[in-house]
C-alpha positions in Angstrom: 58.2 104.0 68.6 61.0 105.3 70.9 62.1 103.4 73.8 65.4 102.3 76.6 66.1 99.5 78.0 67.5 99.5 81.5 71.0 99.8 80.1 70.4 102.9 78.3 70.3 101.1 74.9 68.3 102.6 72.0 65.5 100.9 70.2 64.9 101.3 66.5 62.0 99.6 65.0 61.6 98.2 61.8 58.7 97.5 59.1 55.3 96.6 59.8 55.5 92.6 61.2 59.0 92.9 62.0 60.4 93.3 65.6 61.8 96.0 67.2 66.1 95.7 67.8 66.9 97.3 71.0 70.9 98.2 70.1 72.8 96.5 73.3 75.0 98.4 76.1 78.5 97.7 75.3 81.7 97.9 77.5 85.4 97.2 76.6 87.3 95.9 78.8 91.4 96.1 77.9 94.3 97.4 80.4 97.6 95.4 81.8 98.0 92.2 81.9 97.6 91.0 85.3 95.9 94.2 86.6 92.7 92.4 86.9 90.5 92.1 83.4 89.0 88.6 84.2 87.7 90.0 88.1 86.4 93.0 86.1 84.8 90.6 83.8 83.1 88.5 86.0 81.9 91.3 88.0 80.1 92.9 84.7 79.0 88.9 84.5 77.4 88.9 87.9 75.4 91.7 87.4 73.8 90.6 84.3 76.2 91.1 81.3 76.9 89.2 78.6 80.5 88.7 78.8 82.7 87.5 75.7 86.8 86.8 76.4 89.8 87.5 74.3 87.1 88.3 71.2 88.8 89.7 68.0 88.6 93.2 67.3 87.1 93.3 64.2 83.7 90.8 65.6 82.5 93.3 67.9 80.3 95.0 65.2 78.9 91.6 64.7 78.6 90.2 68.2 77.0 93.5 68.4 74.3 93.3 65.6 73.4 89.5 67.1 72.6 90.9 70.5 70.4 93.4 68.5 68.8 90.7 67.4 67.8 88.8 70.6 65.2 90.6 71.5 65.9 92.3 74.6 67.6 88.7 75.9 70.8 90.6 75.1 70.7 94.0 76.4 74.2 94.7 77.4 77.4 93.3 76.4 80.9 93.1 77.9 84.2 92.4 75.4 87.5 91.3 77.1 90.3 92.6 74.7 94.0 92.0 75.2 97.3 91.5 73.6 95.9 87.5 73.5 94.9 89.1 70.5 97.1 91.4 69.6 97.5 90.6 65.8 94.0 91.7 65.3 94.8 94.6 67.8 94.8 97.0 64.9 91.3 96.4 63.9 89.7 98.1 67.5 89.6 101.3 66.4 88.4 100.8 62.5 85.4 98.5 64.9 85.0 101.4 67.4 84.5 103.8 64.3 81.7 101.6 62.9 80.3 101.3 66.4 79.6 104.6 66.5 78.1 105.2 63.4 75.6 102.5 63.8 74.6 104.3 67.0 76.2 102.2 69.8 76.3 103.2 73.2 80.1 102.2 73.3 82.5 102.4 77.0 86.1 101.5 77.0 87.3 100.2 80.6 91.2 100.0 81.1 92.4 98.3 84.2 96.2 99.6 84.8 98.6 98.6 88.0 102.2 100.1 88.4 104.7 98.2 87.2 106.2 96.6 91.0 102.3 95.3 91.2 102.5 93.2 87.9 105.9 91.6 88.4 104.9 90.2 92.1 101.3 89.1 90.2 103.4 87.1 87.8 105.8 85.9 90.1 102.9 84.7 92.4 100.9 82.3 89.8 104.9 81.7 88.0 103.3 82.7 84.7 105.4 84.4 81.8 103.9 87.6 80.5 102.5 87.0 77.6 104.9 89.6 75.5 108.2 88.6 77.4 109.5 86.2 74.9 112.7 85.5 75.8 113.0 88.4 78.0 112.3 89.4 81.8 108.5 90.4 82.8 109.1 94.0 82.7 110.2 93.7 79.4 106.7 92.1 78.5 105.0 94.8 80.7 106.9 97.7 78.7 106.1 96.2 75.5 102.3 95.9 76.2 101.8 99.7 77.5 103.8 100.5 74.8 100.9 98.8 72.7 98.3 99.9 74.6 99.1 103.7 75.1 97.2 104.9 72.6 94.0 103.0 74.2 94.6 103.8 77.6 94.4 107.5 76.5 91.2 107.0 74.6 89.4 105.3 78.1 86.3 106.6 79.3 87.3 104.9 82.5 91.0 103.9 84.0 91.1 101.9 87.0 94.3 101.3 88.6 94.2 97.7 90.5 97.3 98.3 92.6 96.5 99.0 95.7 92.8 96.7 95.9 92.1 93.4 96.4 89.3 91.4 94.8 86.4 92.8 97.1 87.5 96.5 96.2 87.7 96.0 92.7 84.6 94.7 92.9 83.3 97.6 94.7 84.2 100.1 92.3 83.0 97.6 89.3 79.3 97.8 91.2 79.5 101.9 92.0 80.3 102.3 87.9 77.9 99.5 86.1 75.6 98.6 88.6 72.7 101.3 88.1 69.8 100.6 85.8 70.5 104.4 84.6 73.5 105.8 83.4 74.2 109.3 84.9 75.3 112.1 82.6 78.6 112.2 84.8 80.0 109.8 87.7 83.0 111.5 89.9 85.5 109.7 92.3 87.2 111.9 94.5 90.6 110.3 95.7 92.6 111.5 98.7 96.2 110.0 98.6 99.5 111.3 100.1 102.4 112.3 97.3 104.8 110.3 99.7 103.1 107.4 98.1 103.3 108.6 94.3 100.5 109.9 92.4 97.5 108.3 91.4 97.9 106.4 87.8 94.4 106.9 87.1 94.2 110.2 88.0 92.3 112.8 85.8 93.0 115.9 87.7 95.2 116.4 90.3 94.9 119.0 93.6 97.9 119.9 96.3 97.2 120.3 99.6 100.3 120.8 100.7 99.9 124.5 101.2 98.5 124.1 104.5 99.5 123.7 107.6 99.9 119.8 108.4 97.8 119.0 111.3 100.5 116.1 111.6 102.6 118.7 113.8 99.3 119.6 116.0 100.0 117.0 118.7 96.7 116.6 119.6 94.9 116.0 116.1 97.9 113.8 114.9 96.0 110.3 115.7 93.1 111.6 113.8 92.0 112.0 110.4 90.6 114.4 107.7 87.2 112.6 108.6 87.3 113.8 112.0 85.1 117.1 112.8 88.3 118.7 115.0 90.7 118.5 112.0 88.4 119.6 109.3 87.8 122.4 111.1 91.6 122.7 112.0 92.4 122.4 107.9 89.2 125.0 106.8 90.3 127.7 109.3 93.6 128.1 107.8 94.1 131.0 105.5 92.9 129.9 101.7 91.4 126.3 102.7 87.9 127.8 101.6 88.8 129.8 98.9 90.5 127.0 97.5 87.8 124.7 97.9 85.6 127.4 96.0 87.9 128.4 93.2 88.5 124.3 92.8 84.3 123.8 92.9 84.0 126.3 90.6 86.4 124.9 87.9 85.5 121.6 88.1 81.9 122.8 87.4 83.2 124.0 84.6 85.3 120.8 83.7 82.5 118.6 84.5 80.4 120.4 81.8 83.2 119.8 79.1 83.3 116.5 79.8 79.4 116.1 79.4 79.5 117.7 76.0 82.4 115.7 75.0 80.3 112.3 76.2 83.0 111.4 78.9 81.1 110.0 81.6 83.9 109.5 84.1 86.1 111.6 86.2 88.4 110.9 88.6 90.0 114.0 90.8 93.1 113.3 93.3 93.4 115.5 96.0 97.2 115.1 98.0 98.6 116.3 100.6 101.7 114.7 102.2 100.8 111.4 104.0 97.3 111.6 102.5 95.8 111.2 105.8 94.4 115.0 107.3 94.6 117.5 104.6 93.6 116.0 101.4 90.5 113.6 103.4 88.8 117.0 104.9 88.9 118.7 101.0 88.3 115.6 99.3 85.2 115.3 101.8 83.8 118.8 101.3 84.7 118.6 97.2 82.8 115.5 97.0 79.7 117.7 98.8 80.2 120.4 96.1 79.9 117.9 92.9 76.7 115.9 94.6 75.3 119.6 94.9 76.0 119.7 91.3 74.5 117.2 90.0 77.0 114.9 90.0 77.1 111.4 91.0 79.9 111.1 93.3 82.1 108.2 95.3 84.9 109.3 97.6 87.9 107.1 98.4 90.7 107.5 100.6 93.5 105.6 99.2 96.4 106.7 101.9 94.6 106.5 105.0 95.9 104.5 107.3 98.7 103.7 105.6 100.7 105.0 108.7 
């Protein structure tokens, strides 16, 4: 007998007289210090996980197996890890190995925030860093992505905390986990302006800049990308829509890699300068493309009205 659960999770069953053991949902939650793992924890705990802080590496396997055994009661678990732990750091991936030979539908969240964002978080609640030692909190904050580098890479999804408060991180916590069924892709599509740096968590990255900047059309300057007047403005220049094609048609492409490699999370930064015209009308129509494609899609505009 074959079934899910509404996490995804796959059921084995066993001999005749023993009950079936539905294998739980798991995510991993790990990232900065300070960029916001207990919100993103107690958002996974309001909508129904079981949550477990600061648990050592090499239990997962076994907190794991005991939620297999719960009979449904346990169907999707959530494991806070963090340089708390960090002498059994070394165990994660010898656990994530024998996670996924036992089957395990397995995600690895990192929460990341730029280095300015973690010192005034600190300095607000006058905690130490945890790895500054006798040292200043950037030195703890460049030992611990030193340490956490190689997981960060390994992510299935990187959120970077920097610019939200509470609310939006909770936002984006309910657009990723909240659904009773896990798509085979989820997209966000970022506008942002390079004036105000790149995205951290930025997969791919697209320049607008190649257009003309409605900024310098006096009459569309107060507006926005989301207004019907610039959008036209931006998609009437020469290349707008031959970009946006070429860009739909390799991220269709992308997207289809990243399902065959299990990656279930994309995130694709359009800029332009202020991020406020440009990059909102192609993020906009992009977003339109990868719906059309099948894939689930959340815009945000991270710039806007930053002016």
């Amino acid at each position: 007998m074959n079934a899910n659960d509404g996490g995804g999770a796959q059921v084995t069953t066993g001999g005749a007289g023993e009950a079936a053991e539905a294998i739980p949902e798991l995510v991993i939650i790990s990232g900065m210090s300070g960029a916001g793992r207990s919100h993103a924890a107690k958002c996974l705990e309001d909508l129904g996980w079981f949550v477990v802080d600061n648990l050592p590496p090499a239990l997962i396997p076994t907190m794991v197996d005991l939620g297999a055994r719960s009979q449904g009661n346990v169907a999707r678990i959530a494991v806070v890890v963090d340089v708390r732990g960090r002498r059994f750091f070394d165990n994660l991936r010898e656990s994530l190995a024998d996670l996924d030979s036992k089957g395990v539908k397995r995600r690895v969240l990192f929460l990341e925030a730029s280095d300015d964002t973690l010192v005034r978080r600190f300095e607000s609640v006058r905690r130490p860093h945890p790895l500054q030692g006798d040292g200043r909190i950037v030195d703890g904050i460049a030992k611990e992505r030193e340490l956490l580098s190689e997981l960060r890479g390994d992510a299935d999804l990187v959120i970077d905390t920097s610019s939200l408060n509470v609310h939006e991180l909770r936002a984006k916590m309910d657009a990723q986990f909240a659904g009773e069924e896990e798509p085979e892709l989820r997209a966000t599509v970022m506008s942002f302006g390079f004036k105000y740096g790149l995205p951290v968590d930025a997969d791919l990255v697209a320049d607008c800049r190649f257009l003309p900047n409605p900024h310098w059309v006096p009459e569309l300057r107060p507006y926005t990308g989301l207004n019907d007047e610039v959008a036209t403005y931006v998609f009437n220049q020469p290349g707008a829509k031959e970009f946006l094609d070429r860009y739909a048609e390799l991220l269709h492409i992308v997207n289809a890699g990243y399902r065959r490699e299990g990656k279930r999370y994309v995130t694709i930064a359009v800029g332009c300068t202020g991020g406020k015209h440009r990059s909102v009308a192609m993020s906009e129509r992009l977003a339109a493309r990868l719906s059309a494609d099948g894939v689930e899609t959340v815009v945000v505009h991270r710039d806007m009205g930053r002016e």
